[in-house]
Structures are given as structure tokens and as C-alpha cells.
C-alpha positions as CSV (number, residue, x, y, z in Angstrom):
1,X,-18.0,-24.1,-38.3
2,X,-15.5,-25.8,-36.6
3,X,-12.1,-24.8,-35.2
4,X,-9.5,-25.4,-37.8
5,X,-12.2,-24.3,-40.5
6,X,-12.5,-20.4,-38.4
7,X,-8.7,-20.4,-38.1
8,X,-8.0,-21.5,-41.6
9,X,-10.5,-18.5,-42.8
10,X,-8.4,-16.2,-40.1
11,X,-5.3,-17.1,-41.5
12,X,-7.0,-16.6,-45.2
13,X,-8.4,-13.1,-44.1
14,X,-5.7,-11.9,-42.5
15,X,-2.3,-12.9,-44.4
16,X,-3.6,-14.6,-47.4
17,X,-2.1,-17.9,-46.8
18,X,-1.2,-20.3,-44.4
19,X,2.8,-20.1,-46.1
20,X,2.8,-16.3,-45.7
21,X,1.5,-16.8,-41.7
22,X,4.3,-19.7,-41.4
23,X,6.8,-17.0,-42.8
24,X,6.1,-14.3,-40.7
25,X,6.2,-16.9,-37.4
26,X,9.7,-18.2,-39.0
27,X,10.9,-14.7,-39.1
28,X,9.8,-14.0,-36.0
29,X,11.7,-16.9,-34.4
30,X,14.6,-15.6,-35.8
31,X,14.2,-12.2,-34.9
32,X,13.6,-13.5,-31.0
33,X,17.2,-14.9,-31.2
34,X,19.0,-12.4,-32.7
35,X,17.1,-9.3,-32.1
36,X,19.8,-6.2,-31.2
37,X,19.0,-2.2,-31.5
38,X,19.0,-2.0,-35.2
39,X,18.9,-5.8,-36.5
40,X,15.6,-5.2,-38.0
41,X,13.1,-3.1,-39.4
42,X,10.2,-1.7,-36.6
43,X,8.0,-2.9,-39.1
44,X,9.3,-6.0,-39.1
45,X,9.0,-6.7,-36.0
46,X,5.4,-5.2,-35.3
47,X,4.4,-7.6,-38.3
48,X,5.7,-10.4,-36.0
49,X,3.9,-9.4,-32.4
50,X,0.4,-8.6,-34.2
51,X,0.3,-12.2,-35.8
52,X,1.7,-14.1,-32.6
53,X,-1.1,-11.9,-30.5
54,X,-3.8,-12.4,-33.2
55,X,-3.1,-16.6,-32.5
56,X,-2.7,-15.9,-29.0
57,X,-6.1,-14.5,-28.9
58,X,-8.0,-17.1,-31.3
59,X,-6.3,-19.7,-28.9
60,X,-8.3,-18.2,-26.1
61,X,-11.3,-17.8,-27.8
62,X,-11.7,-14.4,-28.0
63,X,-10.9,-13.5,-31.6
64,X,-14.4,-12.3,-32.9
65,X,-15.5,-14.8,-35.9
């Protein structure tokens, strides 16, 4: 299985699409310019830092598949 196919299946597993990955990223980018006590939901932003550290981890090649 090659690269692309495991993160493709990652992305699948984890968020169900590769739109609804691209959404939370996009949101996330947002939240890193305006992020202020109270601009978002905890949530929100945990959502963000799990799938940024879940690539982050594939990347390196440590992400169990």
C-alpha cells in the first residue's frame, strides 16, 4: 500500500472525507489568526490540534497503519 493510499484510508477512517479533513484544517487556520479567550468553542479548537497532530504524526511515520 502505498503512501497516499494509507493516508487517503486515514483520512476515510478518521473524518470520513477528505472535504470534512480540509474543513477542519480551514477552520483551524482561521482559528490561528483570530484566536482570543472566548472566540471559539474548546471543542473547536481540540478538533483542530488532534487532526493537525494526527498528520504531523503520519508525516513522520509513526501513525500505526
Amino acid at each position: 500500500m502505498e503512501k497516499a493510499e494509507i493516508l487517503l484510508n486515514w483520512i476515510e477512517d478518521t473524518y470520513g472525507t477528505p472535504e470534512e479533513l480540509a474543513k477542519i484544517l480551514d477552520y483551524g487556520i482561521e482559528m490561528l489568526f483570530y484566536l482570543e479567550e472566548g472566540s471559539f468553542d474548546r471543542k473547536e479548537v481540540q478538533q483542530v490540534v488532534a487532526a493537525i497532530r494526527g498528520i504531523v504524526v503520519w508525516l513522520r511515520g509513526s501513525y500505526p497503519c
